[in-house]
Rosetta silent file (secondary structure, phi, psi, omega in degrees, C-alpha in Angstrom):
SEQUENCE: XXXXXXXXXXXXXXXXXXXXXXXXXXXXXXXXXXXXXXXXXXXXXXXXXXXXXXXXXXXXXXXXXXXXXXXXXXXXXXXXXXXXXXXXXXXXXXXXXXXXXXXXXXXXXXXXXXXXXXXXXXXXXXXXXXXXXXXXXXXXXXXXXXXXXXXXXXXXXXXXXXXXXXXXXXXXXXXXXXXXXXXXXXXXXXXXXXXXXXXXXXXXXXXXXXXXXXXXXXXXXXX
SCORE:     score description
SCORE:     0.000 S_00000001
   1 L     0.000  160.719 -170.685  -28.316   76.494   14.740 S_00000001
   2 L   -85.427 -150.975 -157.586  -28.797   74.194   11.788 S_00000001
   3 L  -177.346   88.269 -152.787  -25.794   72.692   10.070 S_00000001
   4 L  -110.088  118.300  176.188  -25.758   72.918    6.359 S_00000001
   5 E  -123.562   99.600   98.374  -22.798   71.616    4.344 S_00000001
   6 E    19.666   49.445 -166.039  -23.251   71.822    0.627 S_00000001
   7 L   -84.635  117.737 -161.079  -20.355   69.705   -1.262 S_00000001
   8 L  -117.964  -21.169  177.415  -19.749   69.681   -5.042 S_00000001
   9 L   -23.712   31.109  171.799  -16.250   67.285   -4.440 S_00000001
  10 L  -126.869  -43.364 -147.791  -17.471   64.236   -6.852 S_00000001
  11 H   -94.344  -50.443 -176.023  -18.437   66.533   -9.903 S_00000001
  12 H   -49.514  -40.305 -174.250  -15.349   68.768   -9.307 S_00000001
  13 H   -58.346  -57.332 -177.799  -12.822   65.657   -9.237 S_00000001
  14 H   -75.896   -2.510  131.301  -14.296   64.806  -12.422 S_00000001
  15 H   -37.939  -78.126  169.863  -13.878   68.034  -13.727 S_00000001
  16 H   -39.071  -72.317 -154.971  -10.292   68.279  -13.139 S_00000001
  17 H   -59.932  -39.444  159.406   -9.813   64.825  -14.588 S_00000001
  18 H   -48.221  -27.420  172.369  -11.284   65.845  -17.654 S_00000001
  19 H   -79.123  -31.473  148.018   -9.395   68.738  -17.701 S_00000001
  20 H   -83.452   -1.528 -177.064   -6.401   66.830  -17.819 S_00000001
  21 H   -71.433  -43.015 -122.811   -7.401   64.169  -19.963 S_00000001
  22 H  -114.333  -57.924  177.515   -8.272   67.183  -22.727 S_00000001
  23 H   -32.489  -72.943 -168.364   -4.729   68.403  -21.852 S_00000001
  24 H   -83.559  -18.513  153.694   -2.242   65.336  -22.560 S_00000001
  25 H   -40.536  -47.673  178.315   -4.597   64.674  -25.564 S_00000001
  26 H   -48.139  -34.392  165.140   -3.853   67.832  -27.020 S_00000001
  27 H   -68.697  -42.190  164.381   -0.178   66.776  -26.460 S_00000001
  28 H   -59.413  -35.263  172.947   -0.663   63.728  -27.932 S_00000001
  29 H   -96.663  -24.083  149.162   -1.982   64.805  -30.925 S_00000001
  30 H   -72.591  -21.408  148.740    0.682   67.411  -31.683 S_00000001
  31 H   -52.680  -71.088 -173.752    3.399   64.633  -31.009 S_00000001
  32 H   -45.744  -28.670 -177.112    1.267   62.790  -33.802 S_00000001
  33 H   -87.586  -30.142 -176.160    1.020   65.416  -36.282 S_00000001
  34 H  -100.166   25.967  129.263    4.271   66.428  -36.249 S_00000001
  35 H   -54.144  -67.858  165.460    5.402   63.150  -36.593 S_00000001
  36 H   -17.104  -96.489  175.064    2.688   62.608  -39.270 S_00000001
  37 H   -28.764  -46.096  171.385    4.362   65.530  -41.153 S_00000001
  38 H   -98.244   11.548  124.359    7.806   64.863  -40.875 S_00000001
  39 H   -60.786  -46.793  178.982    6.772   61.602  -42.262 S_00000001
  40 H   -69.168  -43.381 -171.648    5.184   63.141  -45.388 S_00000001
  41 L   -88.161    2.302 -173.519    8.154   65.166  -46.495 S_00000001
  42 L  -128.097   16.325 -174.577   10.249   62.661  -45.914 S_00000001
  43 L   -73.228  144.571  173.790    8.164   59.704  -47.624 S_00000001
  44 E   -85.635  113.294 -153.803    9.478   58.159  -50.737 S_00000001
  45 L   -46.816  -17.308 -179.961    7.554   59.760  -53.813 S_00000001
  46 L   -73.096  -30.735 -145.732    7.895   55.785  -55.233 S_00000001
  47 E  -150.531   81.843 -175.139    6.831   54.233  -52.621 S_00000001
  48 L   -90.858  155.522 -179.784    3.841   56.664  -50.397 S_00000001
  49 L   -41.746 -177.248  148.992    2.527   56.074  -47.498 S_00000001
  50 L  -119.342  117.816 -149.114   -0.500   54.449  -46.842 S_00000001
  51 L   -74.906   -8.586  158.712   -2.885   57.177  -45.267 S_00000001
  52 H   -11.113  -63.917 -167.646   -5.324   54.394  -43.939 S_00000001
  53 H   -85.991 -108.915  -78.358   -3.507   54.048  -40.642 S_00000001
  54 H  -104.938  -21.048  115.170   -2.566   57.601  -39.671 S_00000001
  55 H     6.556 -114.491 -179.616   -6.410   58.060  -41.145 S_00000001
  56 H   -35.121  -29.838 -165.336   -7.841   55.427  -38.707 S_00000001
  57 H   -97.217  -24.449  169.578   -5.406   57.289  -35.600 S_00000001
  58 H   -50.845  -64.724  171.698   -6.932   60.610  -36.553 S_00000001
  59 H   -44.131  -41.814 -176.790  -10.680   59.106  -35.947 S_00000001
  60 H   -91.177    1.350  176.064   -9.543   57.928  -32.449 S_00000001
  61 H   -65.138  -56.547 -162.960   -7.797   61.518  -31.423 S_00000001
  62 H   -79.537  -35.328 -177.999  -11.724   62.813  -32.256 S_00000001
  63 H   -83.310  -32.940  178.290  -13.596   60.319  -30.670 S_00000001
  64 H   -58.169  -20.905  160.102  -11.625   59.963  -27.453 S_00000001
  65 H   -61.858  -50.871  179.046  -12.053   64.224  -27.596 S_00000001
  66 H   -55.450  -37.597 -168.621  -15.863   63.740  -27.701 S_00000001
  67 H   -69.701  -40.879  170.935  -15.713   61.641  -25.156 S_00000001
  68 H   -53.824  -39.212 -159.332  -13.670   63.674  -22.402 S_00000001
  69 H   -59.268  -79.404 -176.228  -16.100   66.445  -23.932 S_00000001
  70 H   -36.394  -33.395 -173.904  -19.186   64.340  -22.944 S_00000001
  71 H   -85.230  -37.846  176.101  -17.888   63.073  -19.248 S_00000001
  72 H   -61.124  -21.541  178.406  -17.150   67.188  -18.349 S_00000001
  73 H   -80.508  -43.013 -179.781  -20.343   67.872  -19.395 S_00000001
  74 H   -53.833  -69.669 -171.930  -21.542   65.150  -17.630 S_00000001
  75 H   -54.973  -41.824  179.504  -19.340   65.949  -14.329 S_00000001
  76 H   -54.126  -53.243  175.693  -20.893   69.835  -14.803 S_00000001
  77 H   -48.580  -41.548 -166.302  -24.750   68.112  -14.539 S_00000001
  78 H   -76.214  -44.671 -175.204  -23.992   66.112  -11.739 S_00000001
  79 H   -69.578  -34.309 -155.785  -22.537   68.927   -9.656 S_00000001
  80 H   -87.630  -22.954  149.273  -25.317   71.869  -10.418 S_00000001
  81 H   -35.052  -69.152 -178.416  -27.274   68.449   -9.628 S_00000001
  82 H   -37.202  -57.252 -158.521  -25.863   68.189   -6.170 S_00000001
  83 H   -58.087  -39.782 -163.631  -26.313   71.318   -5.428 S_00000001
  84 H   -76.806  -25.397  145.428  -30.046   72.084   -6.897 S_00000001
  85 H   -21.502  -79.720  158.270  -30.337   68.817   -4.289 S_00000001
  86 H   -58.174  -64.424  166.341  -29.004   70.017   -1.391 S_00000001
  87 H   -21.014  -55.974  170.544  -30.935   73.410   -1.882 S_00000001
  88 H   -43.168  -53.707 -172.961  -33.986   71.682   -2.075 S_00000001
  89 H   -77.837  -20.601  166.624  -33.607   69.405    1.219 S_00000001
  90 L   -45.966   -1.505  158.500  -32.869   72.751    3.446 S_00000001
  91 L   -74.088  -26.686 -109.491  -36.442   72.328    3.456 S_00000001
  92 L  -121.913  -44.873 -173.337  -36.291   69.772    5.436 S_00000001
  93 L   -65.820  129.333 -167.583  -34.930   71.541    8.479 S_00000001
  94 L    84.357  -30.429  147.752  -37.047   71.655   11.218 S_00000001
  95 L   -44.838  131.920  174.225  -39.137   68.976    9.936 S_00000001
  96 E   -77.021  133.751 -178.560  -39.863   65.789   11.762 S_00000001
  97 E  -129.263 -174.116  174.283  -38.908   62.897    9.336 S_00000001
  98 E  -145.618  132.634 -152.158  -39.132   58.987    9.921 S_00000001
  99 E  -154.632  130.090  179.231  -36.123   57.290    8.994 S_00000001
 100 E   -80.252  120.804  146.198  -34.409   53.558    9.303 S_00000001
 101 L  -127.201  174.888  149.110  -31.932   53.665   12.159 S_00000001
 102 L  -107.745   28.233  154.234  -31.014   51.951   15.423 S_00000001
 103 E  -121.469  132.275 -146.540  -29.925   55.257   17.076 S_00000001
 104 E  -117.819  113.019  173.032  -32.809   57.006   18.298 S_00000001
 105 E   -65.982  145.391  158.011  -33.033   61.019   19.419 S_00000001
 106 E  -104.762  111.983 -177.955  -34.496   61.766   23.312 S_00000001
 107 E  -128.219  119.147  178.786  -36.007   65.055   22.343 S_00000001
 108 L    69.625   59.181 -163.618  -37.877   66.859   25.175 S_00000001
 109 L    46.985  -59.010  -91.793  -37.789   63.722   27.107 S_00000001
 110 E  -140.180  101.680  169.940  -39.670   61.668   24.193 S_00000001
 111 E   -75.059  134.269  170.238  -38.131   59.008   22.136 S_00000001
 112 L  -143.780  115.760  166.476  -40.475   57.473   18.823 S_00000001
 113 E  -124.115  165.124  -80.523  -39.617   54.507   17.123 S_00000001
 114 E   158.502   98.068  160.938  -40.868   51.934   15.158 S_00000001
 115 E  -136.764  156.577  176.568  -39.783   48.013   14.919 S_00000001
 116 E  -111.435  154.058  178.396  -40.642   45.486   12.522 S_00000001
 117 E  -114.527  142.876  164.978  -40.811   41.751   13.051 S_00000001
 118 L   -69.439  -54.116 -154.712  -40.276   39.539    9.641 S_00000001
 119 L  -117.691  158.681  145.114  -42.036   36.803   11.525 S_00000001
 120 L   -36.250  141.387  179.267  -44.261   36.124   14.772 S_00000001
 121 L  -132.649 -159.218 -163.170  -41.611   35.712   17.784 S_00000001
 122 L  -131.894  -58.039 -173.147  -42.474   33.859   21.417 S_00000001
 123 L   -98.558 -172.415  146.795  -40.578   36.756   22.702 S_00000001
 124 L   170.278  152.236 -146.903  -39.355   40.332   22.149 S_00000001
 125 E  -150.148  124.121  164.352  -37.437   42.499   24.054 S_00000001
 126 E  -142.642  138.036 -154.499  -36.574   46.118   23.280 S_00000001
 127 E  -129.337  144.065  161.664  -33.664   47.760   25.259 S_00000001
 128 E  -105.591  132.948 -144.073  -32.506   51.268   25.386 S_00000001
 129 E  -127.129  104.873  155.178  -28.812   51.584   25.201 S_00000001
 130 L   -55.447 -159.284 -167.541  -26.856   55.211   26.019 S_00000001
 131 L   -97.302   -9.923  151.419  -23.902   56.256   24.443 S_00000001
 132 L   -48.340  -29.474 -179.418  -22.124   54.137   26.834 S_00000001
 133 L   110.891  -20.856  168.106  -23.427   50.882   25.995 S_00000001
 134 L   -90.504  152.338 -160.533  -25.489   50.518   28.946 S_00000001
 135 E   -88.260  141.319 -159.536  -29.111   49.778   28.975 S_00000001
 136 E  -120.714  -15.068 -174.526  -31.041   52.765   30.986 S_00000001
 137 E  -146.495   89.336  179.247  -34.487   50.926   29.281 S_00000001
 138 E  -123.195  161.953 -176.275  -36.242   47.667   28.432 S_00000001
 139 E   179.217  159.954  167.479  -39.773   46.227   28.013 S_00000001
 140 E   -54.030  109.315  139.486  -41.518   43.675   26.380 S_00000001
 141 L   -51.391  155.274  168.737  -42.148   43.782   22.725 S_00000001
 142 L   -83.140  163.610 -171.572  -45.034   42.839   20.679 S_00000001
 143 L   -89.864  -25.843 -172.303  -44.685   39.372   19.242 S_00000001
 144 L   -67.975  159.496  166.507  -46.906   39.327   16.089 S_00000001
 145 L   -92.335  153.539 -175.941  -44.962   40.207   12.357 S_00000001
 146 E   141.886 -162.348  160.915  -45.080   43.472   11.363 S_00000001
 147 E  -107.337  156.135 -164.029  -44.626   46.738   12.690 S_00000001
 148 E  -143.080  131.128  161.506  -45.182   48.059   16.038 S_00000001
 149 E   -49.564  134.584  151.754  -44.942   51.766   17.956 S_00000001
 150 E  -131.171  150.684  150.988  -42.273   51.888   20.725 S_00000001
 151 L  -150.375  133.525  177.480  -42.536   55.025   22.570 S_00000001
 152 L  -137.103  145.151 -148.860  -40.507   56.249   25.621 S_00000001
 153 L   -92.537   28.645 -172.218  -40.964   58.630   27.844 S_00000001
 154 L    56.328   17.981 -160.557  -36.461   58.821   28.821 S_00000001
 155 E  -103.693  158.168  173.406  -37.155   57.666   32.165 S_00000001
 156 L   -81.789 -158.746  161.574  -35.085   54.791   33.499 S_00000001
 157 L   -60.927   -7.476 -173.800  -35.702   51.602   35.426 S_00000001
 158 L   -99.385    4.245 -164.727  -35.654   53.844   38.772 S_00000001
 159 L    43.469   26.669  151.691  -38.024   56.595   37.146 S_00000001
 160 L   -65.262  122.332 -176.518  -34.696   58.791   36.733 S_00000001
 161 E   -77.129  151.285 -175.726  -35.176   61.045   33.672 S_00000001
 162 L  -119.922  168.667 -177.138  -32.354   60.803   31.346 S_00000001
 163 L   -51.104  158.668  164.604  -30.736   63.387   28.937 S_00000001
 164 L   -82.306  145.537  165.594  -31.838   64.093   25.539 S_00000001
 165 L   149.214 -136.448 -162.302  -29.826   62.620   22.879 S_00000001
 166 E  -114.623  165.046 -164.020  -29.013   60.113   21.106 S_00000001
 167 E  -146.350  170.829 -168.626  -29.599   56.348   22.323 S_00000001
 168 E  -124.166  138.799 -168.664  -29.292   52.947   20.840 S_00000001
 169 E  -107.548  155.698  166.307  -32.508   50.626   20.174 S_00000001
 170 E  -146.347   91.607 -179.230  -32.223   46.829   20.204 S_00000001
 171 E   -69.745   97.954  177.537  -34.760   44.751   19.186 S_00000001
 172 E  -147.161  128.697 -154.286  -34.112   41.134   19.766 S_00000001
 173 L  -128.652  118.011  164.298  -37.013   38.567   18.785 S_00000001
 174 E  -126.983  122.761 -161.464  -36.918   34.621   19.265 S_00000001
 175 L   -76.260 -161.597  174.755  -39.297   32.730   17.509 S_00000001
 176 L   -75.408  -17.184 -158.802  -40.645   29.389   18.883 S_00000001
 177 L   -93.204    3.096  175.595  -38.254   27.306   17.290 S_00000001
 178 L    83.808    7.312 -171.867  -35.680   29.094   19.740 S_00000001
 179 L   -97.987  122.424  179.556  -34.101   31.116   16.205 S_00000001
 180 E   -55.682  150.105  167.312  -33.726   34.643   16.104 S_00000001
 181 L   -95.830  140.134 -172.281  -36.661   36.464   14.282 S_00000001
 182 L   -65.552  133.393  164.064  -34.818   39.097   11.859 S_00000001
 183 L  -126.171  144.083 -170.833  -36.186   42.885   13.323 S_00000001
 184 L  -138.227  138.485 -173.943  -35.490   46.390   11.939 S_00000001
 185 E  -122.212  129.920  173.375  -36.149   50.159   13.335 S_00000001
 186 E  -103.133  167.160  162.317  -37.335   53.375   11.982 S_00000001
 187 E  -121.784  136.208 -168.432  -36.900   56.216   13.977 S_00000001
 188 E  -116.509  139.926 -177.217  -38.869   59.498   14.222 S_00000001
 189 E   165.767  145.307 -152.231  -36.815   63.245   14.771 S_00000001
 190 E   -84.164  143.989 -152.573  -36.718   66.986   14.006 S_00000001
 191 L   -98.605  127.096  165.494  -34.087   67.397   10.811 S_00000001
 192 L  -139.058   38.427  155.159  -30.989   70.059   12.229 S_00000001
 193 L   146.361  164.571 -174.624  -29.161   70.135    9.294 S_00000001
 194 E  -116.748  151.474  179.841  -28.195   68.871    6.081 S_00000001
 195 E  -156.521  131.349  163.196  -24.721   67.196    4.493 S_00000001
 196 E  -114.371   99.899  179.775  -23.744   65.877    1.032 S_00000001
 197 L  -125.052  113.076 -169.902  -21.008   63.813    1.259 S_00000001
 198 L   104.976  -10.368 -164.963  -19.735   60.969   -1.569 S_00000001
 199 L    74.883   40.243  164.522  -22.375   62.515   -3.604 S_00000001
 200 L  -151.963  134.272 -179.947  -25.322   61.457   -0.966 S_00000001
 201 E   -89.961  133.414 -162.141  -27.219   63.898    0.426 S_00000001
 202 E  -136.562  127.635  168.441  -28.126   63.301    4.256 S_00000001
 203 E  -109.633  169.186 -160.910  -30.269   64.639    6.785 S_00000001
 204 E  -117.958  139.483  176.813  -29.151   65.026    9.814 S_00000001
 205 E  -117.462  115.732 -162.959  -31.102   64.669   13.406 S_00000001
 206 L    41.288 -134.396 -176.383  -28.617   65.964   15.821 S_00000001
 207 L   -75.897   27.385 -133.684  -25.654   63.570   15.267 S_00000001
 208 E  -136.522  116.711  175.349  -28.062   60.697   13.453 S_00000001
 209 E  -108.539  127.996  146.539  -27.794   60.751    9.513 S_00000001
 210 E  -116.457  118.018 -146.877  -30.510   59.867    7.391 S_00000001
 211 E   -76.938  157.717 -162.603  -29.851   59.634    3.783 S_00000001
 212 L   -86.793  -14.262  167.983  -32.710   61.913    1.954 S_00000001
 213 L   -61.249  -13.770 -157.701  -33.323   58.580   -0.364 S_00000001
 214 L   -80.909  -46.558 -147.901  -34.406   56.895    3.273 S_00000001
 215 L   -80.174  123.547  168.054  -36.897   59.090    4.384 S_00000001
 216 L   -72.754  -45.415 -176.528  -40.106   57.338    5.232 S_00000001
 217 E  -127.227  176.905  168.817  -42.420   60.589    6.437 S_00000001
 218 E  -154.827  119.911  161.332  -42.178   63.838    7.123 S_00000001
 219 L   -98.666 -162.797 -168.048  -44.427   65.776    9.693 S_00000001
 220 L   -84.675  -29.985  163.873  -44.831   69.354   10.622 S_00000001
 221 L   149.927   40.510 -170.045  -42.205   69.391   12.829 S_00000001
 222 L  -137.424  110.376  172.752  -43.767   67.618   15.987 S_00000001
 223 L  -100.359    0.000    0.000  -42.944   64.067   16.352 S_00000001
């Protein structure tokens, strides 16, 4: 089953805080008036205030009100945002996407990745890593910059098939000058659920997040 979480926890927080903001103003300005007031009746008719200042404290009651007004409104947008977000990317499920990671799905035996070289390397080496830490896969990379297909078929150095799931890619490129060449990995896998968390929505392949801002492709659901 997929695995759909929906999360409004940014725009609500900021809700709340507005709701209390809106609160001890309200308190604040009924301390002030009835200060204010029992200042006026008690002013000396010779010698009256001056309504400038209490004026001038009046102005900053109402704009600091607009403003809490404006950030709840704000916090309201953001959330029916989230949501109209999330809603959206539940399309997504069941989809094949392409995504930058270094953890890599085995789905139906068949891993598909992607690495890029910045530069031309002398060497390159790309090792498949389980969740143990040990490598179950290596071969020879291409050398030129750019990007290049890896594709593997799970089996190990023994032609033992290995589990589906999730694996670790490593890419490591030495130019001529004996200096690593910088390398990076997309990864291709079928979407099984969605999460918004922090206010970023993510999809997720098996345990393997991709943030929906990330995603390079999308197929039909075949990678």
């Amino acid at each position: 089953m997929s695995d759909t979480t929906i999360s409004g926890t940014t725009g609500a927080t900021a809700t709340d805080k507005a709701a209390v903001s809106s609160t001890k103003l309200s308190k604040d300005l009924n301390s002030f008036l009835t200060l204010l007031t029992s200042q006026l009746k008690n002013q000396d008719p010779l010698s009256p205030m001056d309504s400038t200042q209490f004026t001038n404290q009046l102005v900053q009651f109402s704009q600091v009100e607009q403003q809490i007004n404006i950030n709840a409104n704000l916090a309201s947008l953001l959330t029916l945002t989230q949501q109209n977000i999330a809603s959206n990317v539940v399309n997504y499920i069941g989809k094949t996407i392409e995504g930058p990671s270094s953890q890599a799905p085995l789905e139906n035996g068949q891993l598909k990745a992607s690495y890029n070289l910045t530069g031309a390397s002398s060497s390159t080496t790309i090792a498949v890593k389980n969740s143990d830490g040990d490598i179950v896969f290596s071969q020879a990379g291409n050398t030129a910059s750019g990007v290049h297909e890896f594709n593997w078929d799970g089996k190990d150095a023994y032609g033992v098939q290995q589990k589906d799931g999730t694996y670790t890619l490593e890419v490591t490129a030495l130019g001529a000058d004996g200096k690593s060449v910088d390398t990076s990995t997309t990864i291709f896998g079928k979407v099984t659920g969605v999460t918004t968390v922090n206010n970023a929505t993510t999809l997720l392949i098996g345990n393997i997040g991709i943030p929906v801002t990330s995603v390079l492709g999308v197929t039909d659901g075949k990678s």
